[in-house]
C-alpha positions as CSV (number, residue, x, y, z in Angstrom):
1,X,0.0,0.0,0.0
2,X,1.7,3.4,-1.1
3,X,-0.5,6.1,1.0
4,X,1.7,7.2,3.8
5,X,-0.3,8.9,7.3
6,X,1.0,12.4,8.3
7,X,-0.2,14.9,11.2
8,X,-2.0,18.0,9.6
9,X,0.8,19.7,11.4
10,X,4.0,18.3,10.1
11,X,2.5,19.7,6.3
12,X,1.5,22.6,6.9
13,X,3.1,26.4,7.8
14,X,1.3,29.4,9.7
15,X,1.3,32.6,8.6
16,X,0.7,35.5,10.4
17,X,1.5,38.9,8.6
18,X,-1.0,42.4,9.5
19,X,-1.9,44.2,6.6
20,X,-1.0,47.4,8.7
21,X,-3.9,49.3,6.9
22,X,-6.2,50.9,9.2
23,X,-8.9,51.9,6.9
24,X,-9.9,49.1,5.1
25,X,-13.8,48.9,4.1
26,X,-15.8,45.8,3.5
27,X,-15.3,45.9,-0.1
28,X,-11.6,45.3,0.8
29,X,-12.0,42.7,3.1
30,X,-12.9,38.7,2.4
31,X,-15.0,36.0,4.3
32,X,-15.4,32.6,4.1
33,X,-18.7,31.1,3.5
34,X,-19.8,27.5,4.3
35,X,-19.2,26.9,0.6
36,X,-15.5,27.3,1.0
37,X,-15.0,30.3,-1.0
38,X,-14.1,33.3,-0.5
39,X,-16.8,35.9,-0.8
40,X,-17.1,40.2,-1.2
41,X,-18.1,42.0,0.4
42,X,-17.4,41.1,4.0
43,X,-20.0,41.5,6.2
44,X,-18.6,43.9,8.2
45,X,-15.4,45.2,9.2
46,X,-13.6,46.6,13.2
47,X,-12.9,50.2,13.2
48,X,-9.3,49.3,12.7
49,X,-8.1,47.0,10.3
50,X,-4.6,47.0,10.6
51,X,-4.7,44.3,12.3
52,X,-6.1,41.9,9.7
53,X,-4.0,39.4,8.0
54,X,-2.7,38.8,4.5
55,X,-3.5,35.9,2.8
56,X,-1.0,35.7,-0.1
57,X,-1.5,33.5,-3.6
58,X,-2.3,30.1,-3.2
59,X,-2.4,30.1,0.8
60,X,-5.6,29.1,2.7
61,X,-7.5,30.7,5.4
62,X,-10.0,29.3,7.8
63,X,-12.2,29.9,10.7
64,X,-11.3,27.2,13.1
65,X,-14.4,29.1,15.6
66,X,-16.7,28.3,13.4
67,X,-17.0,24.7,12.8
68,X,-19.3,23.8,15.6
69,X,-21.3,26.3,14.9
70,X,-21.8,25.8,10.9
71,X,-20.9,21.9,11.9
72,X,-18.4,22.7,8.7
73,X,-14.5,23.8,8.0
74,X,-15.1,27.4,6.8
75,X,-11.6,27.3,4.6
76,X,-10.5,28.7,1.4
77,X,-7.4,28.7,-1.2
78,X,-6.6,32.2,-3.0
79,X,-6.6,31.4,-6.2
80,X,-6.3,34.3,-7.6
81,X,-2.9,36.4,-7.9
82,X,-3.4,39.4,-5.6
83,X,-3.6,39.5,-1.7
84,X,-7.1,38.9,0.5
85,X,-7.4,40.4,3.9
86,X,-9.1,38.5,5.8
87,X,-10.3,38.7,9.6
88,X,-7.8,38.7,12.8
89,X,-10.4,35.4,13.6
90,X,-9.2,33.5,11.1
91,X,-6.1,31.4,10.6
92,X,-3.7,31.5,7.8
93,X,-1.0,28.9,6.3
94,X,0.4,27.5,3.2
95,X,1.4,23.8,2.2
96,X,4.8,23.4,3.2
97,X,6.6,21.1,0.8
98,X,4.4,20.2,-2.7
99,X,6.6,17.7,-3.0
100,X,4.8,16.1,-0.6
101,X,1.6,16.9,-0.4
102,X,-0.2,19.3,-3.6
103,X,-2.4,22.4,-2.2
104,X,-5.3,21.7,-4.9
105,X,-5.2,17.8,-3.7
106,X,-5.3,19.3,0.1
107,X,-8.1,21.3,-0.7
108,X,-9.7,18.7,-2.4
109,X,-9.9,16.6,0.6
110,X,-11.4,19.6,2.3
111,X,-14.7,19.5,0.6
112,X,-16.7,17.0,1.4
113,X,-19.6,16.4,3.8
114,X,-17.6,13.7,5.7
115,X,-14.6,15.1,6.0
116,X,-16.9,18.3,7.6
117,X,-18.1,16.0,10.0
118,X,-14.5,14.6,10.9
119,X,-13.6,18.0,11.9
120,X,-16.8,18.6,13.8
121,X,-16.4,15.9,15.5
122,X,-13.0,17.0,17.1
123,X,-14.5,20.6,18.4
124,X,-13.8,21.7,21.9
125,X,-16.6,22.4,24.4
126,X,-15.8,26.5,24.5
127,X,-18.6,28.6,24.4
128,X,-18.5,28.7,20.1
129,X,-17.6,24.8,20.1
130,X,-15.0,25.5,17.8
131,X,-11.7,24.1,17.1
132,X,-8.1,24.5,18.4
133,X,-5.0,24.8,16.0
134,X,-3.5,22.5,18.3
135,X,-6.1,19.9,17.6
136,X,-6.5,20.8,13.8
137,X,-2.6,20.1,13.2
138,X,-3.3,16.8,15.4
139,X,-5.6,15.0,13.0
140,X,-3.9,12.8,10.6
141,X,-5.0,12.6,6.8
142,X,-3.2,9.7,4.8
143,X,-2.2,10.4,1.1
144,X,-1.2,9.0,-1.8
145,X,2.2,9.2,-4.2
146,X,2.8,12.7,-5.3
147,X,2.2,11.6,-9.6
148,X,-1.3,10.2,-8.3
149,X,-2.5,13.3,-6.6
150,X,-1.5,15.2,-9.8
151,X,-3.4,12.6,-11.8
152,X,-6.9,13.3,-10.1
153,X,-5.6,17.1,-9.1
154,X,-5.4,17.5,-13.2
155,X,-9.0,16.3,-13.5
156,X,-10.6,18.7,-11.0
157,X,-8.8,21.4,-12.5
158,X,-10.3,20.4,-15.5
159,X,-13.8,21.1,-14.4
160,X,-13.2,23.9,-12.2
161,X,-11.4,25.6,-15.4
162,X,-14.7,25.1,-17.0
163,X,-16.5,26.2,-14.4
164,X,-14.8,29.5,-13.9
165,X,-15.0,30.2,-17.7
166,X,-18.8,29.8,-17.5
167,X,-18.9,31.8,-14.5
168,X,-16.6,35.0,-16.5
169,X,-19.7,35.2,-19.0
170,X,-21.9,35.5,-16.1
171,X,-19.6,38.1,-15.4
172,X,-20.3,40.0,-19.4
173,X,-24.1,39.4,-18.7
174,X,-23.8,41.2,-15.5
175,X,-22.0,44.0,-16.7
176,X,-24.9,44.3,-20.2
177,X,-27.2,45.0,-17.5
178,X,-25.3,47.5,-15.7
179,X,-24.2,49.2,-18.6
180,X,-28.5,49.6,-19.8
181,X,-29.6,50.9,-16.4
182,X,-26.9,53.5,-16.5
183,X,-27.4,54.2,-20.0
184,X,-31.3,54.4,-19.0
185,X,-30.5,56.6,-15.7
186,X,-28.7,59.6,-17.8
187,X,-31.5,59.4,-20.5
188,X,-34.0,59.0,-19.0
189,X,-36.3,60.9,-16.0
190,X,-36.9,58.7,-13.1
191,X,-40.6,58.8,-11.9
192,X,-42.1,56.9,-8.9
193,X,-42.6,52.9,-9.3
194,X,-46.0,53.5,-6.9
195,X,-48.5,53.4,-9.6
196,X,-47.2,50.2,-11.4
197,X,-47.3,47.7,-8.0
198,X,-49.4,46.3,-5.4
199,X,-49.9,44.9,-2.2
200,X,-51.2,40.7,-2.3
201,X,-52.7,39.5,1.0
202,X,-53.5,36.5,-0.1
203,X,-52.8,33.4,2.2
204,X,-51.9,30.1,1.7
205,X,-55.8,28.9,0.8
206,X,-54.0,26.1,-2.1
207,X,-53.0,24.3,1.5
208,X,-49.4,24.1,-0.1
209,X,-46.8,22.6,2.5
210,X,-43.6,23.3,4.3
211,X,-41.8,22.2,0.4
212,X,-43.4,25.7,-0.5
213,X,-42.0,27.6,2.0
214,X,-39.0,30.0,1.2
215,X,-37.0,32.6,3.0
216,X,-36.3,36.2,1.4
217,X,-32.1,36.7,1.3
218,X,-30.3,39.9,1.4
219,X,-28.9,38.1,-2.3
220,X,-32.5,39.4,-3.6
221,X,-33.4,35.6,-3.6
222,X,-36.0,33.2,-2.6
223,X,-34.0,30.4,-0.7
224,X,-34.9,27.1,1.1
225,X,-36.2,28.5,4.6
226,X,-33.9,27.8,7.2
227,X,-36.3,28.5,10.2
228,X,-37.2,25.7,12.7
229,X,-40.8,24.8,11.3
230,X,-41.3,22.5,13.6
231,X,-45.4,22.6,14.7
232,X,-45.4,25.8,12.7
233,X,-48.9,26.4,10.9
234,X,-48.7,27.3,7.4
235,X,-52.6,28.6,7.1
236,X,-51.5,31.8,7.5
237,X,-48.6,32.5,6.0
238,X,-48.5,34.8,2.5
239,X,-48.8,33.5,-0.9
240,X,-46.1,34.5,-3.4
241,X,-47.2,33.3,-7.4
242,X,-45.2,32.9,-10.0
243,X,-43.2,36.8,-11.4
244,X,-44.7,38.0,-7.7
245,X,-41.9,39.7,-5.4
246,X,-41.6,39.6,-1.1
247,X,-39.4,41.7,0.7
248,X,-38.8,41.8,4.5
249,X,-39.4,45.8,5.6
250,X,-36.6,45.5,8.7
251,X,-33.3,46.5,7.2
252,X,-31.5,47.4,11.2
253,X,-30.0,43.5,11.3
254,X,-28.9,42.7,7.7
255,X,-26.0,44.0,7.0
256,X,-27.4,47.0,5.3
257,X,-29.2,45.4,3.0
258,X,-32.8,44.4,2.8
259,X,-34.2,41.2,2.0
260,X,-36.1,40.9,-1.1
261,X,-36.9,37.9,-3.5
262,X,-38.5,37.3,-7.0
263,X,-40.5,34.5,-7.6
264,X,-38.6,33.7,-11.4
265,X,-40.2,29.8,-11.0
266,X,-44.1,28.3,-12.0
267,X,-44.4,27.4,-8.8
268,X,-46.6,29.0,-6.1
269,X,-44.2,29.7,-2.6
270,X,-45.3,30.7,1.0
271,X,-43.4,33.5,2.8
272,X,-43.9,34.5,6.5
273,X,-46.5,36.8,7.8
274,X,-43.9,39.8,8.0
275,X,-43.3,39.7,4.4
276,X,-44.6,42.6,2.1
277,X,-45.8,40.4,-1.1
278,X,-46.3,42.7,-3.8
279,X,-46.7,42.6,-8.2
280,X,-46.4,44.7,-11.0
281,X,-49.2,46.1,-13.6
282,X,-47.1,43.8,-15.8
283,X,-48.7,46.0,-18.9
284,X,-46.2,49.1,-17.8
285,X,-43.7,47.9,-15.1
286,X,-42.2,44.4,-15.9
287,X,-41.0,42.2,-12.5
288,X,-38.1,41.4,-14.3
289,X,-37.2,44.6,-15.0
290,X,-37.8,46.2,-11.8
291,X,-35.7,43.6,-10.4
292,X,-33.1,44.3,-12.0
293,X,-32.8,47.7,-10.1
294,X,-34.0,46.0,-7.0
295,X,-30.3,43.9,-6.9
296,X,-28.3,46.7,-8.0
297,X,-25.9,48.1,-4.3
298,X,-27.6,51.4,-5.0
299,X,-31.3,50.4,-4.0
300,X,-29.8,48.6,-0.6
301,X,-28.2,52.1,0.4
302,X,-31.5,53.6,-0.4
303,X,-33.2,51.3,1.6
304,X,-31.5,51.9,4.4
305,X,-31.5,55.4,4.0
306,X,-35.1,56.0,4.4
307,X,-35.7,53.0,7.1
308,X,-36.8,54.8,9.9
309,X,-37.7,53.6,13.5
310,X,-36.0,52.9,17.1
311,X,-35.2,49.6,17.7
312,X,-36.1,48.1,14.9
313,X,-35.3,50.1,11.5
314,X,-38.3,49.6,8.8
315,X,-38.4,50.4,4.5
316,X,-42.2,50.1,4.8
317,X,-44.6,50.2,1.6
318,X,-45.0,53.6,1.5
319,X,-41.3,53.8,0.7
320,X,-40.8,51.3,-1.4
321,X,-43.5,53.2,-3.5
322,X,-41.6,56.3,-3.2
323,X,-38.6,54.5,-5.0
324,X,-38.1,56.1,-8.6
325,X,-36.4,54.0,-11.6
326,X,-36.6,55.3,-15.0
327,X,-39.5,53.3,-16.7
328,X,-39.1,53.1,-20.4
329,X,-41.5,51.8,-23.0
330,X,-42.3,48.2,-22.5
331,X,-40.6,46.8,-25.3
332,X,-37.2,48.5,-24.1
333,X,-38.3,47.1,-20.9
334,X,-38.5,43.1,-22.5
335,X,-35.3,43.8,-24.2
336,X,-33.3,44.2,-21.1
337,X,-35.4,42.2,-19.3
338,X,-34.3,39.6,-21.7
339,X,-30.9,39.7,-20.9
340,X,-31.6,39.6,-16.9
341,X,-33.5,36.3,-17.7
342,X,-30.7,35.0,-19.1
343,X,-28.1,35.9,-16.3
344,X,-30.4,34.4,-14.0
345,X,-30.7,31.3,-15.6
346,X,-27.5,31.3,-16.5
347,X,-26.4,32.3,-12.7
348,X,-28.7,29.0,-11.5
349,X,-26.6,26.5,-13.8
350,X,-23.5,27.8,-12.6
351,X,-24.3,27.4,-8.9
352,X,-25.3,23.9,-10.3
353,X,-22.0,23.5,-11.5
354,X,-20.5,24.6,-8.6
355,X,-22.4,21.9,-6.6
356,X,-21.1,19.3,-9.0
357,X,-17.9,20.5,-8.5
358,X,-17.8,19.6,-4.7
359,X,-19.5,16.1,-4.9
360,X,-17.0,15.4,-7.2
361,X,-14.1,16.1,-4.4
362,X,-14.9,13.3,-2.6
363,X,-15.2,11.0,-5.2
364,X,-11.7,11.8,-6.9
365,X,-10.2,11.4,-3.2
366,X,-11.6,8.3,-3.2
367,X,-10.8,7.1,-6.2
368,X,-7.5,8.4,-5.6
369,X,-6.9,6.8,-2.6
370,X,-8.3,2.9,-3.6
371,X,-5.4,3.5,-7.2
372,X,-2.5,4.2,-4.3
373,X,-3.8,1.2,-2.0
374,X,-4.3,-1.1,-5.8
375,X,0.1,-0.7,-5.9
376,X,2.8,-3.4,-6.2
377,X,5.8,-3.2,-4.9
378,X,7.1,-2.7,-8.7
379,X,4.4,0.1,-9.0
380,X,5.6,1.7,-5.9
381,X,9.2,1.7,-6.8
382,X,8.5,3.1,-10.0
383,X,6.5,6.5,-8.5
């Protein structure tokens, strides 16, 4: 058998260097998502950032305080070519000899289900259940000859190449739209969207069941809920039809943004009571195109703007009708609208791809692992 057991530790180098910048805004700063990416614009950021670290090219962060609570290994590798501050939270460190062990094939083994649960299952009992470096560099992986790991490394990079392409026209798309609205914004009068939308009450009377319900995310989407439902009664809660929209009108606890969804399926969905379900007079406003001003950074700034209250800060209907887009004739509308339909999609099948991506991890570990266990002595000599 040629895999070989090491201690996370023995492979692996911490790195701690401060970006010494003390102004460094949310747009500057990464995250890591349970995904394993790393994602822009960070949540939020401490009055003074010098003390957040650098993670170079092709080194990984993670947030070892975090895996009890997500019950996964928030970790990421910077591919790209530039620097990523990230958090003084998390932890930062490169492979330390490739010859040994690859990043990719590292990384790899990172993203899968079980291997989450491995490292969930070795969290402390603190207060956030997470996990100690000590511990972390205390688990042992086993891995395979270096010319296998490049073998299935070669193969995932592959699809992820793939992958990333598709997602670069998402990208073009993206930018079509932006460059229409602004286009629109300069040409164009902006007039109150008031007269075009309208308040739905109407409650779940189809008797649809908890598959129906959704949750409204600060990503203008309609997402599988991720409330305890548990002996929850669904009479009352708000339909949503197909092309309807729901936003939630408190904006104080969402990162300054407020949480709004589109209904883009032919299904029917259920949102909570504290939703605002609303449609367009599809004849002179369409959904799609309202949406597309709906999702742009501008309209969450807005929002927040002119949310007013005390403890709780609201963007209630009366605002949201107040809101003024520049609303052109409908065929100019369908045009554009077009092209946001097709981002959309097109956005859908790449977070399908993405998906198909990390199943595939475990599988090419596996794989990889049975081809080093499969080797004669011969084989072995020869790699």
């Amino acid at each position: 058998m040629a895999l070989k057991s090491y201690k996370i530790g023995t492979l692996v180098e911490l790195y701690n260097e401060n970006c010494n910048i003390p102004n460094l805004t949310i747009y500057d700063v990464s995250g890591v998502n349970r995904d394993k990416e790393f994602f822009e614009p960070s949540k939020q950021v401490g009055a003074d950032t010098s003390k957040y670290k650098i993670v170079p090219p092709y080194y990984f962060a993670c947030n070892l305080m975090h895996v009890g609570r997500d019950e996964v290994l928030p970790i990421a590798l910077n591919h790209t070519e530039n620097n990523k501050f990230v958090s003084p939270a998390y932890t930062v460190f490169r492979i330390k000899d490739e010859t040994i062990l690859l990043r990719e094939y590292f990384f790899m083994m990172l993203k899968s289900d079980e291997r989450d649960r491995y490292f969930w299952f070795h969290t402390d009992s603190s207060v956030r259940d997470g996990m100690s470096l000590e511990d972390f560099y205390d688990l042992d992986i086993e891995i395979p000859p270096l010319p296998i790991q490049h073998k299935y490394v070669d193969v995932y990079n592959a699809m992820l190449a793939n992958q990333q392409s598709y997602e670069r026209g998402l990208e073009d798309l993206k930018l079509v739209c932006e460059g229409y609205i602004e286009d629109l914004q300069r040409k164009m009068q902006s007039q109150p969207i008031g007269p075009y939308i309208a308040t739905s009450e109407q409650r779940n009377d189809l008797g649809l069941t908890l598959e129906a319900v959704r949750g409204i995310a600060t990503s203008k989407e309609m997402i599988q809920t991720k409330a305890d439902m548990d002996g929850v009664s669904l009479n009352n809660y708000k339909s949503v039809p197909p092309r309807y929209m729901a936003y939630v009108p408190d904006t104080s606890r969402r990162g300054d943004k407020i949480s709004l969804g589109f209904n883009n399926s032919e299904e029917t969905y259920l949102v909570s009571t504290i939703s605002v379900v609303f449609s367009t007079n599809v004849e002179k406003l369409l959904p799609e195109y309202l949406m597309l001003f709906f999702t742009r950074s501008e309209f969450d700034r807005y929002a927040r703007f002119n949310s007013w209250g005390s403890a709780r800060e609201t963007f209630n209907w009366e605002d949201m009708c107040d809101v003024k887009i520049p609303i052109p004739d409908i065929k100019v509308q369908h045009a554009i609208a077009d092209i946001y339909t097709a981002y959309t999609t097109r956005k859908e099948i790449n977070e399908k791809l993405k998906v198909q991506l990390k199943d595939l991890c475990p599988v090419l570990i596996k794989g990889s692992l049975e081809e080093a266990k499969r080797l004669t002595v011969q084989e072995m000599e020869l790699v």
